[in-house]
C-alpha positions as CSV (number, residue, x, y, z in Angstrom):
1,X,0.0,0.0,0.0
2,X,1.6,3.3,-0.8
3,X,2.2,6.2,1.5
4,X,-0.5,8.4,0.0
5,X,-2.8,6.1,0.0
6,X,-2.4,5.1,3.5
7,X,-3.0,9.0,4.5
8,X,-6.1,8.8,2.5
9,X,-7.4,6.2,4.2
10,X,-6.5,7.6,7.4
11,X,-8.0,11.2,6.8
12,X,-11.2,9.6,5.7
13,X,-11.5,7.5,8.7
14,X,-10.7,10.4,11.2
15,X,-13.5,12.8,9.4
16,X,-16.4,10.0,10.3
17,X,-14.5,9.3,13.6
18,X,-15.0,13.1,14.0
19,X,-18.3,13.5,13.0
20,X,-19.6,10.6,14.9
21,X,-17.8,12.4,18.3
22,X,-19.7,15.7,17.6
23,X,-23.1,13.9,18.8
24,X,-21.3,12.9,21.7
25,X,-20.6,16.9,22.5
26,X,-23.9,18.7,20.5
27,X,-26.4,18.5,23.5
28,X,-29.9,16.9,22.5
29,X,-32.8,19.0,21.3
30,X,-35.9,18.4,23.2
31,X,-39.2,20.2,22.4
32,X,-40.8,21.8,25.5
33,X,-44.7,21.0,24.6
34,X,-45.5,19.3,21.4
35,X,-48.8,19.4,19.7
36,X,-50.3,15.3,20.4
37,X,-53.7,16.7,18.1
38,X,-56.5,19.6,18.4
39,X,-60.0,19.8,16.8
40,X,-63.3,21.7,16.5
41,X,-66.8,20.5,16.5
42,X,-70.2,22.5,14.8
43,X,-73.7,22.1,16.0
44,X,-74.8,22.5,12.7
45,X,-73.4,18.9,12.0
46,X,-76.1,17.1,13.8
47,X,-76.7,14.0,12.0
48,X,-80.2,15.1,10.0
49,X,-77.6,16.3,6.7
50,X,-76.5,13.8,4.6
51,X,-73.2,15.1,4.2
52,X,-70.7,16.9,6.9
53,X,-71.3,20.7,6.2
54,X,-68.7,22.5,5.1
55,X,-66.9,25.2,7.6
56,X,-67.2,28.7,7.5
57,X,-64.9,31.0,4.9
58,X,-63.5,32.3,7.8
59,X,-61.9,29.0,9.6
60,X,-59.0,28.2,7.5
61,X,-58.0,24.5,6.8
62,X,-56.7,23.0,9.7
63,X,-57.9,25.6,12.3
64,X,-60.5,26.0,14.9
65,X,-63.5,27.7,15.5
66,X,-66.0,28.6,18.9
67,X,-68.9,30.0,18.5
68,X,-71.9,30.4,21.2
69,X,-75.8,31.8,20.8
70,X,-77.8,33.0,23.2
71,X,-79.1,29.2,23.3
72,X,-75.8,28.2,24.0
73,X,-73.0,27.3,22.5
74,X,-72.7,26.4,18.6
75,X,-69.2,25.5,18.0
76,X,-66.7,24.4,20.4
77,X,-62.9,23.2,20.5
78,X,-60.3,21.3,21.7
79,X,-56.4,21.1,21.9
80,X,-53.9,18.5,23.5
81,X,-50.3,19.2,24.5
82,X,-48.0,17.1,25.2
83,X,-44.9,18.9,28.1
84,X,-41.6,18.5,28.7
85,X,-41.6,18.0,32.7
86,X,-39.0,20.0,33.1
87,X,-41.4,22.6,31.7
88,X,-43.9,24.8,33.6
89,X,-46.2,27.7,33.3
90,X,-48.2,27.0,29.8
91,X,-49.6,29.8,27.9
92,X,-51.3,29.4,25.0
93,X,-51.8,31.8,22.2
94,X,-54.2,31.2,18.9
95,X,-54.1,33.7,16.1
96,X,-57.6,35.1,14.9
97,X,-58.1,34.4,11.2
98,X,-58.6,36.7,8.3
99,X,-62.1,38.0,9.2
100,X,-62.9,35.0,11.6
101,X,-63.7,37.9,14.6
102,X,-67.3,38.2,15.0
103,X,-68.2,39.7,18.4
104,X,-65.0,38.9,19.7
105,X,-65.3,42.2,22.3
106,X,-68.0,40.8,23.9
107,X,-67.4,37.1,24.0
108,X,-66.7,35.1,26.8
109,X,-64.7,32.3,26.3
110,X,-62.6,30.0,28.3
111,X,-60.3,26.9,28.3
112,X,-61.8,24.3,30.5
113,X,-60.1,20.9,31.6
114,X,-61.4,18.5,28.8
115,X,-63.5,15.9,30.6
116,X,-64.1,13.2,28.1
117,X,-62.4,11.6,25.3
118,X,-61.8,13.1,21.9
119,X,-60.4,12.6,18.0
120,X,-59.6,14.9,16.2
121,X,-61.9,16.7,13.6
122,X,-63.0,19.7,11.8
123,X,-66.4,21.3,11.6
124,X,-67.0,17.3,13.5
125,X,-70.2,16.1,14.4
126,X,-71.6,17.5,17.4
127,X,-72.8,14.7,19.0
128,X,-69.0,13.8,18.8
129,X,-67.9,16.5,20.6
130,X,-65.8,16.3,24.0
131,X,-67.1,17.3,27.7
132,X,-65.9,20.2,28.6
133,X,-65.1,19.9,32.7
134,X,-65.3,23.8,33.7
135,X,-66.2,23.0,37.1
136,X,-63.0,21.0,37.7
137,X,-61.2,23.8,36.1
138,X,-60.9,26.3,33.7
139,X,-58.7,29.5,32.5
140,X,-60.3,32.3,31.0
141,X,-59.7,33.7,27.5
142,X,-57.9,37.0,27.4
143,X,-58.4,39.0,24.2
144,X,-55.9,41.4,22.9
145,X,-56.4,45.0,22.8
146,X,-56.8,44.8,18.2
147,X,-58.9,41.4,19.1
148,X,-56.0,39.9,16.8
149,X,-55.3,37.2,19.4
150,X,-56.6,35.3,22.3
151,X,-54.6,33.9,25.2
152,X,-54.7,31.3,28.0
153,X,-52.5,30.9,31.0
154,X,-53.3,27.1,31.0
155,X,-50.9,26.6,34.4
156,X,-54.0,25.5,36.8
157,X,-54.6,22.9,34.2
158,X,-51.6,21.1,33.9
159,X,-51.3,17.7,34.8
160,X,-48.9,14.9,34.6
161,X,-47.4,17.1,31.7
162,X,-50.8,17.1,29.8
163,X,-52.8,19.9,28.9
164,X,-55.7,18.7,27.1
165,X,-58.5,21.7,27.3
166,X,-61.4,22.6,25.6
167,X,-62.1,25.7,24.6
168,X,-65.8,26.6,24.7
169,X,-68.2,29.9,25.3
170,X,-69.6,31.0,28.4
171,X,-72.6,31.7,30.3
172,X,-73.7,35.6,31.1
173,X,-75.5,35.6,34.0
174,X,-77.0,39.3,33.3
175,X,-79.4,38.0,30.4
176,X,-82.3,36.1,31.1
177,X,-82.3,32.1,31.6
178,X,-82.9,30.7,28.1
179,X,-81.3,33.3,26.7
180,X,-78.0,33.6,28.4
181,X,-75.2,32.4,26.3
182,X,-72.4,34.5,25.3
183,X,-73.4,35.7,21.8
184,X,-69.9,35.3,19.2
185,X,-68.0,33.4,16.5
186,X,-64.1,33.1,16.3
187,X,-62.0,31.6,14.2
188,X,-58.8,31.1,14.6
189,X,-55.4,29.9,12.7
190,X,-54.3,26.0,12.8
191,X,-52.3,26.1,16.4
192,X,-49.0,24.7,16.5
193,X,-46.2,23.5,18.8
194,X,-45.3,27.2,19.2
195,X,-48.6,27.8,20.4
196,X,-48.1,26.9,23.5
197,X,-45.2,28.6,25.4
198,X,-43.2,27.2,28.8
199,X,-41.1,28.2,31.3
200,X,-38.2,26.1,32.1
201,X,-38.8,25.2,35.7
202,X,-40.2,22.1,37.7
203,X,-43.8,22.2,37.8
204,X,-45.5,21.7,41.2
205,X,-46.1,17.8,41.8
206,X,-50.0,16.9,41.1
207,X,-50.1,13.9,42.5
208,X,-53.3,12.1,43.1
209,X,-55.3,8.8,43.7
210,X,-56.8,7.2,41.2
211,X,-60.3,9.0,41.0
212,X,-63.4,7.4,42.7
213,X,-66.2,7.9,41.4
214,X,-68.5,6.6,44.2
215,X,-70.5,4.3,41.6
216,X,-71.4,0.6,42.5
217,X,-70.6,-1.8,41.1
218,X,-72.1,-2.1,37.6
219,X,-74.0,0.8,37.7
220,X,-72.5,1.8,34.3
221,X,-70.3,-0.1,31.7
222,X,-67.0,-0.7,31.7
223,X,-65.2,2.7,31.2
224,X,-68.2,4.5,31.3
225,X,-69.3,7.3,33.3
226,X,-72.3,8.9,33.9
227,X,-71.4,13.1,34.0
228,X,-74.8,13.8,35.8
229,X,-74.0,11.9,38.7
230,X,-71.2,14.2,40.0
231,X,-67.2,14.5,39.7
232,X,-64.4,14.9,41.2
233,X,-61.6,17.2,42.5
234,X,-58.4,17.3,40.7
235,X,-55.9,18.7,43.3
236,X,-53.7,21.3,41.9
237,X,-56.4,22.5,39.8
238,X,-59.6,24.9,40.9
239,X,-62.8,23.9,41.5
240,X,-64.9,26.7,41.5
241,X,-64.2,28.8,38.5
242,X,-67.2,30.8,38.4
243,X,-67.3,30.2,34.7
244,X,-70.3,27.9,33.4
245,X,-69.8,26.8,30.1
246,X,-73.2,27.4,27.8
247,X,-73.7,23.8,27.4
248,X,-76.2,21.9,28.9
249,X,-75.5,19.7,32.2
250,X,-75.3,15.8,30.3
251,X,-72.8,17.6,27.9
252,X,-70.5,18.7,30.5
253,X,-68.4,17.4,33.4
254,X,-65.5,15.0,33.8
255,X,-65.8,11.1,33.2
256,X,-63.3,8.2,33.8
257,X,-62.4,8.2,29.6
258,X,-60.9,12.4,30.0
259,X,-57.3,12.7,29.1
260,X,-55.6,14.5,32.4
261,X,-57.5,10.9,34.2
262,X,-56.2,8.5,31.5
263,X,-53.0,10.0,31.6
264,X,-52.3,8.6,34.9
265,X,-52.4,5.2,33.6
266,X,-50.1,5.7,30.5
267,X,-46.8,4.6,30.1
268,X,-43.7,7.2,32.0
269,X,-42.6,9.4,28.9
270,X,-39.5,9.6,27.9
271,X,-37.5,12.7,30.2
272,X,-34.9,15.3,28.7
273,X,-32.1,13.0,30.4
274,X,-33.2,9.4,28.7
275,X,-33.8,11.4,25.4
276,X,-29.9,12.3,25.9
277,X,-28.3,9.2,27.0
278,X,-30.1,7.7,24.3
279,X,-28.4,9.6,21.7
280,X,-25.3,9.5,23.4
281,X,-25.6,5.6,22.8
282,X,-26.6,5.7,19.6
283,X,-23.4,8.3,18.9
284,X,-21.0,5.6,20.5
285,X,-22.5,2.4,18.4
286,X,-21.8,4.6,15.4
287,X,-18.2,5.6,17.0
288,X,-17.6,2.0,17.5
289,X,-18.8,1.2,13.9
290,X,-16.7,3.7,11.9
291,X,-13.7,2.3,14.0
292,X,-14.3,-1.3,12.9
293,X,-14.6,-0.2,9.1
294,X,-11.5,1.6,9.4
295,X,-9.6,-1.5,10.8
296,X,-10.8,-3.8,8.3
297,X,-10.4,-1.0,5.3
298,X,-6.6,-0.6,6.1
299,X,-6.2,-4.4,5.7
300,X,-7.6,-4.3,2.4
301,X,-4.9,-4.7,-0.4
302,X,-4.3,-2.0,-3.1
303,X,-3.4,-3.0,-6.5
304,X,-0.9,-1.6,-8.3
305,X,-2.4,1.7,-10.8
306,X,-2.8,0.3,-13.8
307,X,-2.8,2.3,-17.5
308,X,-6.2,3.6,-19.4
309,X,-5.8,1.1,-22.5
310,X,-2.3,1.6,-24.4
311,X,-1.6,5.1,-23.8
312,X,1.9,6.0,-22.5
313,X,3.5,9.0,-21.7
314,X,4.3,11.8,-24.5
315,X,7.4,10.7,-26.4
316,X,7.0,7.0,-25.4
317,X,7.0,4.4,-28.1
318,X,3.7,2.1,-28.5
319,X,4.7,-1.3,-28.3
320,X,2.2,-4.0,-30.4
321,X,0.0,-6.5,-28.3
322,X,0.5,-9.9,-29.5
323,X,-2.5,-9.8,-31.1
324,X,-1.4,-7.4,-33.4
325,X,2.6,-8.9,-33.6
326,X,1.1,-12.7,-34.4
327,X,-2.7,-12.5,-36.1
328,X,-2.6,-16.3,-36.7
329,X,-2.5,-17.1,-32.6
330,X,-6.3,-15.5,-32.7
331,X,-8.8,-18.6,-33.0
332,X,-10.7,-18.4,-35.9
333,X,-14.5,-18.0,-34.6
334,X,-17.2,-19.9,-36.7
335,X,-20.5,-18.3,-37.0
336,X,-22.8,-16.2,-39.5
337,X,-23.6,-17.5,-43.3
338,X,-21.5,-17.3,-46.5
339,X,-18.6,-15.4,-46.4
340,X,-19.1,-14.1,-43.0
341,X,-19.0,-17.5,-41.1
342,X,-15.2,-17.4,-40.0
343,X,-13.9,-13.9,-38.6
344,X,-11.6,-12.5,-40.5
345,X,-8.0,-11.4,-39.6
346,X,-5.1,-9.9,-40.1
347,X,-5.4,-6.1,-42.6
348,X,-7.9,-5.1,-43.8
349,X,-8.2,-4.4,-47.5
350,X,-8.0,-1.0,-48.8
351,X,-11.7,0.0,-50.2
């Protein structure tokens, strides 16, 4: 193997050596709060059409919409985030659409802990649509001075890094019953990861039993709940928000299927410090890989350079193959019809 070569082989080896360390030094991006899905549901879409209606001009694909009459609320929606636990302090921030603010001044809205479970959808089915669990908590909506956006300090109702909250209209207690519900329709852009902003920080532990519902025994079905029959406290999260959402009572109120309760039964997510030593294992197999393929290139032998057909240098003389020197050694080849069944050799004739 020649010297140059050898440095070649070297130089390439100590690049992907090189690069393979820099995962080992680069720290590990993790996301604060990630956006698991979020959704809105119309009351229009009751079932009687034979076709899902089509959303307002004003919601733009893939964003949400709440909307409430004075018989209550008329559209109504839903977002889940997923925290880092070393994060703390949620706020979360939707964008008003193009035109989507219709009595936006006057609305009241707030973000209360979701209480049943949900898929995701858009202009869904109302009979589809989650519980919202104001009385176990809720956050209310703070609109900015140019109604452009809308935000939620979403702290009370973070649990077991889940925020899962729906976002629905309000009762106003100074219009008649029957009549009460906060009149407004807002639309807003798609939310996104960036929605949602943290505070590094350790979030105040929220640990609690398994909830109790008081039923007996097979009152209801398996994983069912009946929301009429009463709730629970969630510690770490108010229970008397003085917000009623304009929904009526068997659409409302936390049951045993709402995310923040499943949540305590899932699976430990992955932390900020697995998510590193993970990658720092995965940069030292590929350390250990590159090594091995550099030990078992260098044993590999070289062959000598060998010359592009019969070209030598300039001033060199061409030397015959012996082919060329001896046209008789070639084996005649048989083949073809006529005059073209044995190759010819030798030169050609002149034309």
């Amino acid at each position: 193997m020649s010297a140059g070569t050898r440095r070649l082989r070297a130089a390439s080896g100590m690049a992907m050596l090189a690069s393979a360390a820099l995962l080992l030094v680069l720290p590990s991006r993790v996301d604060a709060a990630s956006l698991a899905k979020a959704g809105w549901w119309w009351r229009v879409n009751d079932g009687s059409l034979p076709a899902v209606p089509l959303a307002p001009p004003t919601v733009p694909e893939g964003g949400l919409m709440v909307a409430g009459a004075p018989d209550g609320a008329t559209a109504i929606a839903a977002l889940h985030f997923d925290v880092d636990d070393n994060e703390t302090s949620p706020v979360l921030t939707l964008t008003v659409a193009p035109g989507g603010d219709q009595g936006g001044a006057t609305a009241l809205l707030a973000a209360c802990l979701t209480g049943s479970a949900w898929e995701p959808a858009s202009a869904g089915g109302w009979a589809f649509k989650p519980f919202p669990a104001c009385e176990e908590g809720s956050v209310n909506g703070i609109r900015s001075d140019d109604g452009a956006t809308w935000t939620f300090a979403l702290a009370p109702l973070l649990s077991d890094g889940i925020v899962d909250v729906t976002l629905v209209p309000g009762v106003d207690p100074s219009r008649p019953d029957g009549a009460n519900g906060s009149t407004f329709q807002l639309a807003f852009n798609p939310p996104a990861a960036a929605s949602l902003a943290t505070t590094a920080g350790s979030a105040p532990s929220a640990d609690f039993p398994a909830p109790d519902f008081g039923a007996p025994a097979g009152a209801y079905d398996v994983g069912g709940y009946d929301p009429t029959a009463g709730g629970f406290d969630l510690p770490g999260v108010p229970t008397d928000s003085g917000f009623t959402a304009a929904l009526p009572p068997a659409d409302r109120g936390l049951t045993a299927t709402a995310p923040v309760v499943q949540g305590r039964n899932a699976p430990l997510r992955a932390t900020p410090a697995a998510a590193v030593a993970d990658h720092k294992t995965l940069a030292i197999l590929v350390l250990v890989l590159c090594g091995g393929a550099l030990l078992w290139s260098a044993q590999l032998p070289v062959p000598e350079p060998r010359r592009l057909g019969t070209f030598t240098g300039p001033g060199a003389t061409r030397t015959a193959s012996p082919t060329e020197r001896d046209p008789s050694s070639v084996p005649a080849e048989v083949g073809g019809l006529g005059r073209f069944a044995r190759a010819r050799s030798g030169t050609a004739p002149r034309l």
